[in-house]
C-alpha atoms as one frame of an Amber mdcrd trajectory, in Angstrom:
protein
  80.958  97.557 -94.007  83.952  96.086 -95.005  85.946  98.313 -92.290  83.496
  97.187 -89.600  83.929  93.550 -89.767  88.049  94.283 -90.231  87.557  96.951
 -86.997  85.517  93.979 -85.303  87.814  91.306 -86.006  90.908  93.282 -85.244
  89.560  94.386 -81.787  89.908  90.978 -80.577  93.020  92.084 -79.312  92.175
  94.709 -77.474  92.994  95.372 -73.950  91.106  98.324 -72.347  90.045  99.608
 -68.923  86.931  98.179 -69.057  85.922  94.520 -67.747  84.796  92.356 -70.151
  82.904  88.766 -70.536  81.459  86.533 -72.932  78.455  85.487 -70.209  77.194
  82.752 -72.644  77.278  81.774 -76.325  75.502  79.204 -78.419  74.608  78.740
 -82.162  71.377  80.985 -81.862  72.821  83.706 -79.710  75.346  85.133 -76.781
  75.651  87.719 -74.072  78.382  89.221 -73.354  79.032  91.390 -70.132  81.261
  95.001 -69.563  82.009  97.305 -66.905  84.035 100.091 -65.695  84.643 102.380
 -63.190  84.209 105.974 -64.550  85.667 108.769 -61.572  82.684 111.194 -62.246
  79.362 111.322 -60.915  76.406 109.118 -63.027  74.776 112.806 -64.169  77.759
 113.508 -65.874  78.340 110.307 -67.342  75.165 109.910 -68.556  75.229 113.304
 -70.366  78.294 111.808 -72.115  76.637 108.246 -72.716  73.245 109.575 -74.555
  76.222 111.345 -76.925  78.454 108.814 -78.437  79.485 111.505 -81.244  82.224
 112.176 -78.389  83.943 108.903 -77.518  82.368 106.060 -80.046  85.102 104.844
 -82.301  84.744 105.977 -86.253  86.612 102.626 -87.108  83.172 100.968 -85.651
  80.877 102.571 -87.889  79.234 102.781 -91.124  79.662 106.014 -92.563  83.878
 105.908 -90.921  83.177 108.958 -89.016  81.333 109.001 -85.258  80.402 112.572
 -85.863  77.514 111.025 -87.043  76.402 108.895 -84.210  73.187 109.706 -82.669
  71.435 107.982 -79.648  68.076 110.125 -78.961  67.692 109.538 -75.160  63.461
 108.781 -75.336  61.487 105.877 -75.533  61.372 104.733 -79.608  64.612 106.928
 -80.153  67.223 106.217 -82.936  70.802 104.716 -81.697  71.818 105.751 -85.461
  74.364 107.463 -87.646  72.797 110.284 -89.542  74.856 111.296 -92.659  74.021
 114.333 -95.078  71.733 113.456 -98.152  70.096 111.523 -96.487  71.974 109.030
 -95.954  73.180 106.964 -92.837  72.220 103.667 -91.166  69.306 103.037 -88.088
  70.352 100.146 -85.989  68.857 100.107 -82.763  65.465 101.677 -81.172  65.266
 102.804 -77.648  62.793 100.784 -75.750  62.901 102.299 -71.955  64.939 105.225
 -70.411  64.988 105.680 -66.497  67.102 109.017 -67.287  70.722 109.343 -65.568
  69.844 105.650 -64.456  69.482 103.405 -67.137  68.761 102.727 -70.810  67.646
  99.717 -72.675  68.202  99.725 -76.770  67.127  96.818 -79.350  68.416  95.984
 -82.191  71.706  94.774 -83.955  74.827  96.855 -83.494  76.922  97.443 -86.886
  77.572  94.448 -88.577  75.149  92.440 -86.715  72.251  94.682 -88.811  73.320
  92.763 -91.905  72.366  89.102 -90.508  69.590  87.319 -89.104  70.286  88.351
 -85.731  68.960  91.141 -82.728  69.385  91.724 -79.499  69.189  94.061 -76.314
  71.298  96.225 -75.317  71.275  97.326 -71.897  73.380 100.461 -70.032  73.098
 101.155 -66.957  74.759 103.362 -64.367  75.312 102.780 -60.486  76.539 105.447
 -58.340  79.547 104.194 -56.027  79.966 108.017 -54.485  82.286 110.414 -56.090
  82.193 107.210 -59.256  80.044 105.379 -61.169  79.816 101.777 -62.125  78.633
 101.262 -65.794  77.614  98.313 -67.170  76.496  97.192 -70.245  74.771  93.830
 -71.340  73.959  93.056 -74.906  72.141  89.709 -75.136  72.177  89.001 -79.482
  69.907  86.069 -80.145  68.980  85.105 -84.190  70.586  82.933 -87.091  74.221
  83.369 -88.608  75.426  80.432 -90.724  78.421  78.716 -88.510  76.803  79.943
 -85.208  76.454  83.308 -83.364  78.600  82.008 -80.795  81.701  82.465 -83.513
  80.822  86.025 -83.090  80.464  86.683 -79.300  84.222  87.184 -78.421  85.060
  89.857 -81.471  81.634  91.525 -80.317  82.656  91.486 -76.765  85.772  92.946
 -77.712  83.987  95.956 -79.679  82.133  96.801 -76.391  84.821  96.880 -74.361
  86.550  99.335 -76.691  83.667 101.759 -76.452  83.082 101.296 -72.929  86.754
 102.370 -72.541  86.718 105.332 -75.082  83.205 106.907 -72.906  85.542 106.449
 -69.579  88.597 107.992 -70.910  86.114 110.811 -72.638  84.405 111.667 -69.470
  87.866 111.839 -67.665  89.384 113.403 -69.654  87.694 115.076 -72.461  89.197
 112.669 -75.248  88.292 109.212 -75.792  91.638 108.389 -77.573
């Protein structure tokens, strides 16, 4: 956990490919905004989405290694990390998949799981021809002791980072 909130804090200055926006923040919650242009049609960047095992960053999870991430593509699915003996962490629950179009998840993303906060998470993916616009809108909404709005920028930040890492793995093959 420790490494999250130090991966989380230290991603503030990050600078990736993908467009990113703190839409609103208050005390009780935030949303915050990113998109990219991925050169690939949406089929194949969903097939990469539904498997962030390939591109989500191991600094940005609990176990330290994204082998374990899981996102099970079906309504009440697991956005989790599965680790051996049973161990692991369950963050987030799909609640609707229009597959190769869209998919909404709820729940609290990695350090968020630890306070009294939630939120929706919502990916989608727009066909612009031979491309495809991705966006992703996480709306958090709950209590944190100074204000969830402290939060919203580092979060932001996180997102962006991941958005980046799926474009650069569907390009490419590597999300480094």
């Amino acid at each position: 956990m420790h490494g999250l909130v130090i991966g989380l804090v230290a991603a503030l200055g990050f600078a990736g490919a993908a467009h990113a926006e703190v839409v609103d923040a208050q005390a009780n919650g935030f949303q915050v905004t990113n998109s990219v242009e991925v050169s690939a049609p949406a089929d194949a960047v969903w097939k990469a989405m539904i498997e962030p095992s390939r591109w989500w960053a191991s600094s940005h999870t609990f176990t330290g290694d994204a082998a374990n991430m899981r996102l099970e593509a079906r309504p009440g699915g697991c956005f989790c990390e599965v680790k051996g003996g049973g161990g692991g962490a369950s963050t987030m629950r799909v609640s609707f998949v229009d597959p190769g179009k869209e998919i909404d998840i709820w729940g609290a993303i990695g350090p968020l799981s630890r306070l009294g906060a939630t939120g929706g998470w919502t990916l989608v993916l727009t066909p612009e021809g031979p491309k495809t616009k991705v966006t992703w809108t996480y709306t958090v909404g709950g209590y944190e002791p100074g204000g969830l709005n402290k939060i919203s920028a580092p979060v932001d930040h996180v997102m962006a980072e991941q958005l980046a890492r799926l474009k650069a793995y569907v390009e490419t093959g590597k999300a480094d």
